[in-house]
C-alpha positions in Angstrom: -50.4 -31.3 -13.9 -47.9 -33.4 -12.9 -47.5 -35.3 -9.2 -43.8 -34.7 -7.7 -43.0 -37.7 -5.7 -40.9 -37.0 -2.7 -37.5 -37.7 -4.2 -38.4 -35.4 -7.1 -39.1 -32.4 -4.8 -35.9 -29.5 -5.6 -33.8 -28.4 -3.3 -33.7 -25.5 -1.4 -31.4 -22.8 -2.0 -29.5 -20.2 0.5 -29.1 -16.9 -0.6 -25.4 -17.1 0.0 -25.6 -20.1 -2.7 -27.0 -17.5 -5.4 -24.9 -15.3 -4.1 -21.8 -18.1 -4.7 -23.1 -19.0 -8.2 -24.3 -15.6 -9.7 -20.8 -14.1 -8.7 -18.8 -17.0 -10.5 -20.8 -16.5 -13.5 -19.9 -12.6 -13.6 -16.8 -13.0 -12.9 -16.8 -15.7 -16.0 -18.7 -13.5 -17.9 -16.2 -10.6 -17.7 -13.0 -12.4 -18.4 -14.8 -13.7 -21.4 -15.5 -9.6 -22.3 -12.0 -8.7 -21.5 -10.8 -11.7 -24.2 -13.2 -10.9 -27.0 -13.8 -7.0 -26.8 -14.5 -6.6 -30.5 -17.3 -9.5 -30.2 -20.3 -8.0 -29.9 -22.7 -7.8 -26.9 -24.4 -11.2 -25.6 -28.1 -11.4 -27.0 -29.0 -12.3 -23.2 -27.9 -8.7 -21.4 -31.0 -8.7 -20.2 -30.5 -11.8 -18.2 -27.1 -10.7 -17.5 -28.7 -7.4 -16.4 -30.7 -9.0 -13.9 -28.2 -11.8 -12.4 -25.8 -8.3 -11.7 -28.7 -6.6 -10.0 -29.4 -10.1 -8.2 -26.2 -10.3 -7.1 -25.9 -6.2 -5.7 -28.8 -6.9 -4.2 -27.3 -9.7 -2.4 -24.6 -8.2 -1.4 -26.6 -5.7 0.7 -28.1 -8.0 3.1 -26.7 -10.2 5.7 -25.9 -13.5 4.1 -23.2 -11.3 2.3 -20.8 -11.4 5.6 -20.8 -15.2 5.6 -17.9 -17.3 4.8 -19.3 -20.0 1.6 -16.8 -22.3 2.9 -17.9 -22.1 6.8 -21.6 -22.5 5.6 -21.7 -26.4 6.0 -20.3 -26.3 9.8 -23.0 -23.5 10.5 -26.0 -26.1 9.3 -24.3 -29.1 11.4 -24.1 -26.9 14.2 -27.7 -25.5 13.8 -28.9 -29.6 13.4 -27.0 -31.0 15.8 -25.3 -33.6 13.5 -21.6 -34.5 14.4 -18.5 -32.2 13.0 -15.0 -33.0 12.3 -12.6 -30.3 13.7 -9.0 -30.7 12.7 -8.7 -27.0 14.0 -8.0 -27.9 17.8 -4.5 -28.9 17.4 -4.7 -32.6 18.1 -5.9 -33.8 15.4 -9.6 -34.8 13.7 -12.2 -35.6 16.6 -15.8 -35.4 15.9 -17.7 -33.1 18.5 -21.5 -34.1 19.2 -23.5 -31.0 19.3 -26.8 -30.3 20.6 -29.4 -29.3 17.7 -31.6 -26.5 18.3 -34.5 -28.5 17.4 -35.3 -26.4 13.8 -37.2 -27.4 10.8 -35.5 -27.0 7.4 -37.5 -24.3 6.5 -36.2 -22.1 9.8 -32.7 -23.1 9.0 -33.2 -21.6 5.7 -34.5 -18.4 7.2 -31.7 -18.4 9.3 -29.1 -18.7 6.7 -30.9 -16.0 4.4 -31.5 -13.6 6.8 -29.2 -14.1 10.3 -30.9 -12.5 12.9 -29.2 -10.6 15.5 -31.5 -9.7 17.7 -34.3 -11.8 19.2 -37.4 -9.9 17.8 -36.1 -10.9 14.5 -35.7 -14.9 15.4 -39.3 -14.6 16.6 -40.1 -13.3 13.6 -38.3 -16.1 11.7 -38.9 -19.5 13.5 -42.3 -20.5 14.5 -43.5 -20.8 18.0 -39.8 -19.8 18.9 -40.7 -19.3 22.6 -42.5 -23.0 23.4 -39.5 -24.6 21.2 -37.0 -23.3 23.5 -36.2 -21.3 26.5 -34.7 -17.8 26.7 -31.7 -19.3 27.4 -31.3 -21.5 24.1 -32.4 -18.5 22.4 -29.7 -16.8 23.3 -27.5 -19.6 22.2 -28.7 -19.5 19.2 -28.1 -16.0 18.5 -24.7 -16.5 19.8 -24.3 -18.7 17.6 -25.4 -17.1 14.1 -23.3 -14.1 15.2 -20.2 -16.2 15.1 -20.5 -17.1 11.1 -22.3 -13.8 10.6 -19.1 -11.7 11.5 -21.5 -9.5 14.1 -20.1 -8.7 18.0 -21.5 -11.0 20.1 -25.2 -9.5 21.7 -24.8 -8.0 24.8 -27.2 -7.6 27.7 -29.0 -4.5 27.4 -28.3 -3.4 31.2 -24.7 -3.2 31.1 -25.3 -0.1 29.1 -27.5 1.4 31.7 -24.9 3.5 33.4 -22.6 5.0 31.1 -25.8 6.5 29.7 -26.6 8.2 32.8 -23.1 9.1 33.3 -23.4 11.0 30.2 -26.5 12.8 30.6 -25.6 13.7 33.6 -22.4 15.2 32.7 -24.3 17.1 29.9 -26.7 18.3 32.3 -23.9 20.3 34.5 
């Protein structure tokens, strides 16, 4: 068996990365089918096969709302490492954020999976609750549901009313 040292140890790779990848390699792959159609078929369709059903799958969970190119900002903002935003109008001006204090193994489950509710980032991030407050949690969640394309989370109690409004009204 061979001993990895630390700068042989792989990268880790988002699901919207395979996503990235497996869908420029189809999209290859069928131009290439649409040039030679009296070729015959590829002796790896059964790899092909698999990167398609890879790439449905994919494209049924979460990471499949996220922007590729916005992907990069998300991680900086998630670290807390400094971000260049030309968007504001005056300008490039780096912006400090404050990290949320996650290991790269939670910022991978975050990017895979974006939780929208809290129960879920519980479920994702170890010791969630001593790491940070209920407040930062929120933040957080905030947060992934600005690159995730999701409505912001709203309080539970706002909804209170209405509901009784309606039952109410059914009840008469």
């Amino acid at each position: 068996m061979e001993t990895l040292k630390s700068g042989d140890v792989p990268a880790l790779v988002t699901n919207i990365e395979v996503m990235n990848i497996l869908a420029g390699r189809i999209e290859k792959r069928q131009k290439e089918e649409e040039d030679d159609i009296k070729k015959p078929k590829s002796k790896l369709r059964h790899r092909d096969f698999i990167e398609e059903s890879v790439y449905d799958y994919l494209q049924t969970t979460p990471c499949a709302n996220v922007d590729f190119q916005k992907m990069p900002e998300f991680v900086a903002r998630l670290s807390g490492t400094a971000i260049n935003r030309s968007d504001e109008g005056n300008g490039e001006q780096n912006e400090l954020e404050k990290g949320f204090d996650l290991t790269d193994a939670d910022k991978l489950q975050i990017l895979n999976h974006m939780p929208s509710e809290a129960v879920e980032s519980h479920l994702m991030v170890e010791e969630l609750s001593s790491r940070m407050n209920e407040d930062r949690q929120n933040e957080l969640l905030q947060l992934i549901s600005e690159y995730a394309g999701e409505a912001p989370i709203e309080d539970e109690g706002d909804d209170e009313e209405p509901m009784e409004e309606i039952i109410e009204e059914d009840l008469e």
